[in-house]
Each structure stands twice: as C-alpha cells, then as structure tokens.
C-alpha positions as CSV (number, residue, x, y, z in Angstrom):
1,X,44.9,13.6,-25.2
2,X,44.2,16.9,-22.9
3,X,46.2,17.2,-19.6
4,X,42.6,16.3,-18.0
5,X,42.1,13.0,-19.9
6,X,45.6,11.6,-18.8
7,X,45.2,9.0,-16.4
8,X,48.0,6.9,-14.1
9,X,48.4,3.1,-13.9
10,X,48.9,2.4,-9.9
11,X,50.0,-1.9,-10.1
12,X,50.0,-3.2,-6.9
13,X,52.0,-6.7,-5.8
14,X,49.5,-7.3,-3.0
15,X,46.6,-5.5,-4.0
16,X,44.2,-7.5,-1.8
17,X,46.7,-7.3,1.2
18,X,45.5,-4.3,4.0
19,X,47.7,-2.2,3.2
20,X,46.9,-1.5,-1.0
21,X,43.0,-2.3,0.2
22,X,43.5,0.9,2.5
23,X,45.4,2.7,-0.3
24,X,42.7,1.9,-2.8
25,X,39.2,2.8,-0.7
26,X,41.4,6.4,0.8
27,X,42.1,7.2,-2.7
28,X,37.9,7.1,-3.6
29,X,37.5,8.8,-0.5
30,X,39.7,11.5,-0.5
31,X,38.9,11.8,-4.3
32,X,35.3,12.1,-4.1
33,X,35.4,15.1,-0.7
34,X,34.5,12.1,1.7
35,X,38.0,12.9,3.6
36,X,40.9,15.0,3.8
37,X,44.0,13.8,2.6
38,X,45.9,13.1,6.2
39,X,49.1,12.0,6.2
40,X,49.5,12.8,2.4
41,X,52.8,14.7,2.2
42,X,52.2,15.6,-1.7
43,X,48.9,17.5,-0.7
44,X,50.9,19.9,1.4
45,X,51.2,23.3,-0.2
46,X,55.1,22.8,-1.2
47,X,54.1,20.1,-3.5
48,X,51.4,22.4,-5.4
49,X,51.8,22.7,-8.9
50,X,54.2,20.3,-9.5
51,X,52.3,18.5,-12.1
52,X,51.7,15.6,-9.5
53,X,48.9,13.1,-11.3
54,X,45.4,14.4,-10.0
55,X,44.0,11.6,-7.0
56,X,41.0,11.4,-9.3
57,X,43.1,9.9,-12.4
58,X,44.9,7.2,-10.5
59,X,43.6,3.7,-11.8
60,X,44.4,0.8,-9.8
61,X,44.8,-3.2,-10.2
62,X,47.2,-5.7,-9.2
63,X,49.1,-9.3,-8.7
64,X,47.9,-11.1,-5.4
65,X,47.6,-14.9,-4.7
66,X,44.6,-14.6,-2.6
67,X,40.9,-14.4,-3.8
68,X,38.9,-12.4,-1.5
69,X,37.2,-9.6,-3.3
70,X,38.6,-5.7,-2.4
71,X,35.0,-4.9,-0.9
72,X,34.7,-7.6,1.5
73,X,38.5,-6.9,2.4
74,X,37.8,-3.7,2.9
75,X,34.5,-4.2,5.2
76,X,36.7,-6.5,7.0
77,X,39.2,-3.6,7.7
78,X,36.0,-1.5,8.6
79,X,35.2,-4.3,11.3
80,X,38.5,-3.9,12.9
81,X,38.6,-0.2,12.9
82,X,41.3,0.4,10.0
83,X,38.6,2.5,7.7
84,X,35.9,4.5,8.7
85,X,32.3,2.7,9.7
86,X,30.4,3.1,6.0
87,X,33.4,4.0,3.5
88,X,33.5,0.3,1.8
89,X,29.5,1.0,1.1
90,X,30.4,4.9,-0.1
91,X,33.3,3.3,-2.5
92,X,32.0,0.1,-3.2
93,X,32.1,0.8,-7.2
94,X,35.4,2.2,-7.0
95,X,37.0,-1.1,-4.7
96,X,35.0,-3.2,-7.4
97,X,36.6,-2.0,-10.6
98,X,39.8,-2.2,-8.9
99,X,39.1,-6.0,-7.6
100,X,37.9,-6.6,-11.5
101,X,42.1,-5.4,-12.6
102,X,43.6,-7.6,-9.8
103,X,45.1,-11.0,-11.5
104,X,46.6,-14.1,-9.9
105,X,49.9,-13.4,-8.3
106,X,52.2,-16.3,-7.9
107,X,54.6,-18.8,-8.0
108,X,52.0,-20.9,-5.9
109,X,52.8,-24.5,-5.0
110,X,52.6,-26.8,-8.2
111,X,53.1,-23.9,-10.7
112,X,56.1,-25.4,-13.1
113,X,56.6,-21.9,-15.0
114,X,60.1,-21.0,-15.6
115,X,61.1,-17.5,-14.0
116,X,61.5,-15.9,-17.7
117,X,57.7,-17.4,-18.1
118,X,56.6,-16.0,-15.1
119,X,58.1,-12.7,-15.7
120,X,56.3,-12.8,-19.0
121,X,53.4,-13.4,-17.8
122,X,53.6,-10.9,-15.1
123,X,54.7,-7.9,-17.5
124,X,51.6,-8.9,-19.7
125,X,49.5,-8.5,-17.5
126,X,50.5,-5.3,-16.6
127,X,50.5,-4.3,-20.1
128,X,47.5,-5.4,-20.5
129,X,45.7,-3.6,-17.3
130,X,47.6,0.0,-19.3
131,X,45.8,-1.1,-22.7
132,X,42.0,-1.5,-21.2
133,X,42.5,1.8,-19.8
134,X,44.4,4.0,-22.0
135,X,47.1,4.9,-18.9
136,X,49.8,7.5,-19.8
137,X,52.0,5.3,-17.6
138,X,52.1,2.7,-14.5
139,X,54.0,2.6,-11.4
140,X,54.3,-1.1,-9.9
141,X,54.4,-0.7,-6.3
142,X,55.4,-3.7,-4.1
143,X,53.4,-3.7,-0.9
144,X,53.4,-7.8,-0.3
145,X,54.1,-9.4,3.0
146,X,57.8,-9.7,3.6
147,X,59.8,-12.7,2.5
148,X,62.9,-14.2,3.8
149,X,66.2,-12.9,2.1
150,X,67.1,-15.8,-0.7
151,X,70.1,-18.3,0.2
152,X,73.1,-17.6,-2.1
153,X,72.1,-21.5,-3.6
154,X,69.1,-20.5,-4.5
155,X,68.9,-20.9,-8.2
156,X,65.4,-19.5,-8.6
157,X,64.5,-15.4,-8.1
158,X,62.2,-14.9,-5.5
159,X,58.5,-13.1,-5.9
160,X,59.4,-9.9,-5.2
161,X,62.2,-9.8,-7.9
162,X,59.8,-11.7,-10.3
163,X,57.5,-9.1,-10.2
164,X,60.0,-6.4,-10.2
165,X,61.5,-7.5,-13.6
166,X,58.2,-7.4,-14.9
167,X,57.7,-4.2,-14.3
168,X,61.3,-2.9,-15.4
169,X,60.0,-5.5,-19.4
170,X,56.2,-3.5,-19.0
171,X,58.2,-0.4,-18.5
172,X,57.1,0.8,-15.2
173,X,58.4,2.7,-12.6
174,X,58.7,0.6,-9.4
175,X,58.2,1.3,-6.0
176,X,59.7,-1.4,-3.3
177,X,57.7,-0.9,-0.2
178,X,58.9,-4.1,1.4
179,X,62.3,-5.3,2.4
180,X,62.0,-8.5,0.6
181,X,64.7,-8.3,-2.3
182,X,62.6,-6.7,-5.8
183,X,65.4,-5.3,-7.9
184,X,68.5,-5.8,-5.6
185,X,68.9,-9.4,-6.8
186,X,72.1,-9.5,-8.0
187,X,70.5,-11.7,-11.3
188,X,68.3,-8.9,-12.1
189,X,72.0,-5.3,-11.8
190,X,72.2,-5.0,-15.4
191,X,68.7,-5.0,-16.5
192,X,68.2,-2.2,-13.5
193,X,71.3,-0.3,-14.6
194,X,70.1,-0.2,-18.6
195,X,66.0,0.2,-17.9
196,X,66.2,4.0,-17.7
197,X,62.9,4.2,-15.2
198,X,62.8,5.9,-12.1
199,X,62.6,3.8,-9.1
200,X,62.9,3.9,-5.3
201,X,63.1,1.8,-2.0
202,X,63.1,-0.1,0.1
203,X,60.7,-0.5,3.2
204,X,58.9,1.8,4.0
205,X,59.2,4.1,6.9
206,X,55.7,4.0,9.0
207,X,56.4,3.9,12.9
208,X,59.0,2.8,14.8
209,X,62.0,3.5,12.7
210,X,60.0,7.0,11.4
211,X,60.5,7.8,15.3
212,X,64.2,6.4,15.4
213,X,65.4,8.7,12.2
214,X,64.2,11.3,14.3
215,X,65.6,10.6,17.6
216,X,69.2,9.2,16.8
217,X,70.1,12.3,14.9
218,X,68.9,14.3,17.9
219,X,71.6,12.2,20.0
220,X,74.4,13.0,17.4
221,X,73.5,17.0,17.3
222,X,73.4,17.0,21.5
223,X,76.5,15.3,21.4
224,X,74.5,12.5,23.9
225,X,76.4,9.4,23.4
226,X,73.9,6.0,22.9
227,X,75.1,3.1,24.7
228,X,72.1,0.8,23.9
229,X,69.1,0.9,22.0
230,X,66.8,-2.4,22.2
231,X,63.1,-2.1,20.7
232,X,60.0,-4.8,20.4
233,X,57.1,-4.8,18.3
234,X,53.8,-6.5,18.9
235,X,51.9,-6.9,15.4
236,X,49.0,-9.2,14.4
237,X,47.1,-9.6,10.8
238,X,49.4,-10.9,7.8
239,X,52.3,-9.0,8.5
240,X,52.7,-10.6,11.9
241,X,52.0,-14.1,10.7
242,X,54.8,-13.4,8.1
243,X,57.0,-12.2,10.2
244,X,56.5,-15.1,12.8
245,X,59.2,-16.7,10.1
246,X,62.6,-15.6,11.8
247,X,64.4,-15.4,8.5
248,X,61.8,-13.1,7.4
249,X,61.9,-10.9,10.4
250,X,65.3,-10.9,9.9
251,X,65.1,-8.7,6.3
252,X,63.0,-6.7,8.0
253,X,64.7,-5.6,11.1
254,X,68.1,-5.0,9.2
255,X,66.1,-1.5,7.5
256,X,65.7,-0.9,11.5
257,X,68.9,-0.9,12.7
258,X,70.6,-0.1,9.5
259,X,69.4,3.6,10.2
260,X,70.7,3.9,14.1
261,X,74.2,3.1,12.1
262,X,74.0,5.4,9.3
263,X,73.1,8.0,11.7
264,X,75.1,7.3,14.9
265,X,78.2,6.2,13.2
266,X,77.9,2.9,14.4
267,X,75.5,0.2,15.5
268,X,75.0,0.3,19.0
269,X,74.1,-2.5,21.5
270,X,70.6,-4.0,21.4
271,X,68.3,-5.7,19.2
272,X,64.8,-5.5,17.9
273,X,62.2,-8.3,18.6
274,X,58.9,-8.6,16.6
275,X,56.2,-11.1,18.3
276,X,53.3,-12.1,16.3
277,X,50.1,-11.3,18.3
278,X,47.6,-12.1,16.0
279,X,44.5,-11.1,18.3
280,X,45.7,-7.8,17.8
281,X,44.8,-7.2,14.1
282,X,46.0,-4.5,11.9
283,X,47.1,-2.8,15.2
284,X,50.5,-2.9,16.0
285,X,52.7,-1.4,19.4
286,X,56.4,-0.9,19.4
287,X,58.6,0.2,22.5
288,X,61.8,1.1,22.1
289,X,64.3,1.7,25.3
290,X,67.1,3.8,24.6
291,X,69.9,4.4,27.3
292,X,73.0,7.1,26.6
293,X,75.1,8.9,28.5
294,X,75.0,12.6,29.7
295,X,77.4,15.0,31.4
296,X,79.9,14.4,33.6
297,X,78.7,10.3,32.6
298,X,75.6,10.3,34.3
299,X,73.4,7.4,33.1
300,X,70.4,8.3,30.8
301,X,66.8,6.4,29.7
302,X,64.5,7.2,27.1
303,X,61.6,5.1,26.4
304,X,59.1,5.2,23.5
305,X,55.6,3.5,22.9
306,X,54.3,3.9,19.6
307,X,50.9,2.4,18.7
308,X,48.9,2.6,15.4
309,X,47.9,1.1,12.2
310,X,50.3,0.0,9.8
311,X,47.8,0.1,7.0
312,X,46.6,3.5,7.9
313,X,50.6,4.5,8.3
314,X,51.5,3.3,5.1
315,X,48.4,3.8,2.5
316,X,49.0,7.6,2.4
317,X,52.7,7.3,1.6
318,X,51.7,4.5,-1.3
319,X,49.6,7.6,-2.6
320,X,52.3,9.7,-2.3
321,X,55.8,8.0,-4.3
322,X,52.6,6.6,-7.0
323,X,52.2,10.4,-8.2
324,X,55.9,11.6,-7.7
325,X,57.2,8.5,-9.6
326,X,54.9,8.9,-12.6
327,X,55.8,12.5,-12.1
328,X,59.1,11.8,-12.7
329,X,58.8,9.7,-15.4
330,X,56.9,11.9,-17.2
331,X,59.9,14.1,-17.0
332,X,62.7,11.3,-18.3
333,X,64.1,10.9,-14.8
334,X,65.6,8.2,-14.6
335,X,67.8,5.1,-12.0
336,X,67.3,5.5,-8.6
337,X,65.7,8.2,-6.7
338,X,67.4,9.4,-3.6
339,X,65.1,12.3,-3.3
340,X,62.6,9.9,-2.2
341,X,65.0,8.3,0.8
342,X,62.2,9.6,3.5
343,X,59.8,7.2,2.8
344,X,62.2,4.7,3.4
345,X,64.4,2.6,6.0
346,X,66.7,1.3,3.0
347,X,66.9,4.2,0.6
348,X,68.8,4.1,-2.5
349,X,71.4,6.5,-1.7
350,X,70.6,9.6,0.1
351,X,71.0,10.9,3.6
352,X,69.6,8.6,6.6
353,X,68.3,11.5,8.8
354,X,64.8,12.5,8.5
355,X,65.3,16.2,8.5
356,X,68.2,15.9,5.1
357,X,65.4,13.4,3.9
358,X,62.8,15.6,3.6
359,X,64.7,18.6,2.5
360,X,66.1,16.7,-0.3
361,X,62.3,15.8,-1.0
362,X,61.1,19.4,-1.2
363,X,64.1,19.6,-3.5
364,X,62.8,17.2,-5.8
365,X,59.1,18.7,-5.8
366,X,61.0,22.1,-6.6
367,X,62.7,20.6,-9.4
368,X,59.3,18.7,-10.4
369,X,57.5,22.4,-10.4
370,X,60.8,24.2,-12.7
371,X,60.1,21.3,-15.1
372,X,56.6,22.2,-15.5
C-alpha cells in the first residue's frame, strides 16, 4: 500500500450529534478547496511535514442512538447558521457515505446486553467499519452529550466507558472530548495501562475556559491577586438540554474551574452557572466576572462576554487530535498524551496554562517531523 492509498478510520460516539455533523461536512469542504481550514491548528506551517494523515484520506462513521440522517442534520445546522448556506448540497455524497458507516449507539431503554456484550458489540463494529474500507488505523473520538459522573454503587459502566473499552479491544486510539468518564473508570485502569495506544482527554477546550487558561496565568505573571471569579453560560441545542441535568453540569464545570486552580494555586471564590436556553440553538454566550486586587489593594473588575458556536469551536479541533493521534500511532507512541493537554480542560498530565500547552504541542509536532 503507497503512502497515497493509506487511509484513516475517524469513529465518532455521537456522530449525528452537531458537533461530529460539523466535523464531517468541514472535512469535505476543506478537502475539496470549498474552505480554508480556520481554526485548524495542524494546517499551520509548524505542523508541515509531520506525516499528519492528508484531510482527503480521513473516513468517517460512528455509534449514535438517534436516526436522523447526517444530511438532513447538517441542513438543519445550515438553517441555524452553524454551516455555510449550500455546503450540505456541495457535500451531500460525502455526509451520505458517512451516515451509511454510523450504527446504533446504545444501552437504550429495554436493551438487556451485558456490559462485556455491549463492548463486543461496539468493538465489532468498529472493526468492521476498518475492514469495508481497508483503514491503516482508527481513532474513536467521543464527542457525545455529557453524562452525569456514575455513583460509586453503580454496578454497571456508563456509555462513555462502554464505548471507550471498545475502542481500547478494536485497538484504536481514543480521543475523550467530553467530560463524561470514557477510560477514567476505575473498572476499565488496567486494561488502559496494558493497551499500549495513544490516547488523550478530557473536554475539550472551545470558549469560556480557552479564555480563562489565558487570563489566570496572566494574573499569576502580574502578580494581580484573584479574589473571585464567577462565570454563566447561556447554551441551547443538545448540549444545553443535557446539561439542564444538574449532576451532568456538574462533570462539566469541574474541567472549568479545575484550570483557575491548577493555574492560580488555588480555587478561588465563585461558581459557574450554565442555563439551558434552548431558543438559542447551537449558539452559546458565557460571561465571566473576575475581581482581583491591585496596588496598594485597590479593588479590580474584569469582565468577559464570549459568544459563538460550540460546533463551529469544536469541529476543527476534532480534525486536529484525529490526524495527530493516528500520527502517533503510526509511530508506536503510546499511554497518554500530555502533548495534547491544549485541547483540553482535563488533560492527562501536562501543564494547565495555554502558553506551556501549546509549546509542548509544537514539541510533539517536532518530534512527529524527526520521526519522519
């Protein structure tokens, strides 16, 4: 098989959700010159020739418990201003064959499986999606809606760590882009220690806590004490209706203000709220309000609006840790990656501050080119 022919498995948990729809249709776009690549960090000239899979050989498919077809998802997004008026029509063939690859996600109410079943079942269908395609190798990336942390009684794994020991028995490299639990279920340590596949996670970094690793390490370096720092987010479409469930809002906003401790040494005072506002879409708006102190104890106030697309935020970073994980698989890496900590609120391992983050990443693509 030439270096040309080579072509990359990217598994989606979620694949009909907005956020993998988006990932899908960019990908066609960008691939066939309809679109730059915006907001892809691995098509910026530090990551050039580090053997990084071509856009044009990525293959997609997925696990999802809902039924609507990728195209009408993805005219829906159009509707609501997420993709570009006309791109569903322009990659309609490509959101088809990757609708055709996309197979029922699950447990769903009723379903008596066993977890060892599901797994199975999971892993062969991934194996399977690899087989009809002839795919050098698949990453498994988890872009679901959050679920609440599991109860310590709970004697069954939930979804997310389903589907991440499926990918760990299909052999994949896996990609947590969620907060919800994947591999860090303590029932699943030793298989995650012995697989010998890269991985990395968890939650991805898209908006508000993008600007907060930013802006806390700026207080540390100024020597600007923060007495407080309270933030809200306004969010509609699936994510908000998921995270309407307090305990799942809960596993997400401990990412959040996990990285004001890392980075300011402690956690300050304040909280983060996330309302469910479901006229407003895709769209989301989060406010932070930050108060520190300054010289001589004078009394301080920053405040923050950031408003965007989650979808749009996240679909180019997807793109991204898909090529450098099969990347470094292709190379034997293995375990955690810490490299790839600035894509994420929860990294395994790694500095917390965006600046270390990304110079550890240009690290990595350094090491990726050497290996070449």
């Amino acid at each position: 098989m030439t270096a040309h022919a080579v072509r990359t498995g990217v598994w989606f948990i979620g694949a009909r959700g907005s956020v993998a729809t988006t990932a899908t249709a960019g990908c066609a776009a960008i691939a066939a010159g309809l679109h730059p690549p915006t907001g892809m960090v691995t098509e910026t000239p530090p990551f050039a020739d580090s053997g990084l899979p071509p856009l044009t050989t990525l293959v997609f498919g997925g696990h999802d418990t809902l039924d609507c077809p990728l195209p009408k998802r993805a005219e829906a997004l159009a509707a609501g201003g997420v993709l570009p008026y006309g791109l569903p029509s322009a990659v309609e063939a490509e959101l088809t064959a990757a609708d055709a690859e996309i197979r029922p996600g699950g447990p769903l109410p009723g379903d008596t499986r066993t977890d060892q079943e599901l797994v199975a079942a999971f892993a062969a269908d991934i194996e399977g999606f690899a087989r009809r395609h002839g795919l050098a190798r698949t990453v498994v990336i988890n872009v679901a809606s959050t679920e609440p942390a599991p109860g310590e009684d709970d004697s069954r794994l939930p979804a997310s760590s389903l589907y991440a020991a499926a990918a760990l028995r299909a052999g994949c490299p896996y990609v947590n882009f969620t907060p919800s639990t994947g591999m860090h279920s303590p029932h699943l340590r030793e298989t995650v220690e012995s697989c010998g596949l890269p991985h990395a996670g968890r939650d991805g970094k898209t908006g508000q806590t993008l600007l907060r690793s930013v802006l806390a390490p700026m207080f540390v370096q100024r020597a600007l004490p923060v007495r407080a720092w309270s933030g809200t987010n306004l969010l509609g479409g699936g994510d908000g209706a998921a995270l309407a469930d307090p305990a799942a809002a809960a596993a997400k906003n401990a990412g959040k203000e996990r990285v004001l401790a890392d980075t300011l040494g402690a956690a300050p005072e304040g909280e983060v709220h996330i309302d469910d506002v479901p006229a407003m879409g895709d769209w989301k708006t989060a406010w932070d309000h930050i108060a520190f102190d300054g010289f001589l104890g004078s009394r301080m106030i920053l405040q923050t609006i950031w408003q965007g697309c989650d979808s749009a935020l996240a679909a180019p970073l997807i793109l991204d840790l898909a090529r450098l994980l099969a990347r470094a698989h292709e190379r034997g890496m293995t375990g955690p990656r810490p490299e790839l900590g600035f894509y994420f609120k929860d990294p395994d391992g790694g500095p917390a501050a965006l600046p270390e983050q990304y110079a550890a990443l240009l690290a990595f693509a350094a090491r990726l080119r050497a290996a070449r």
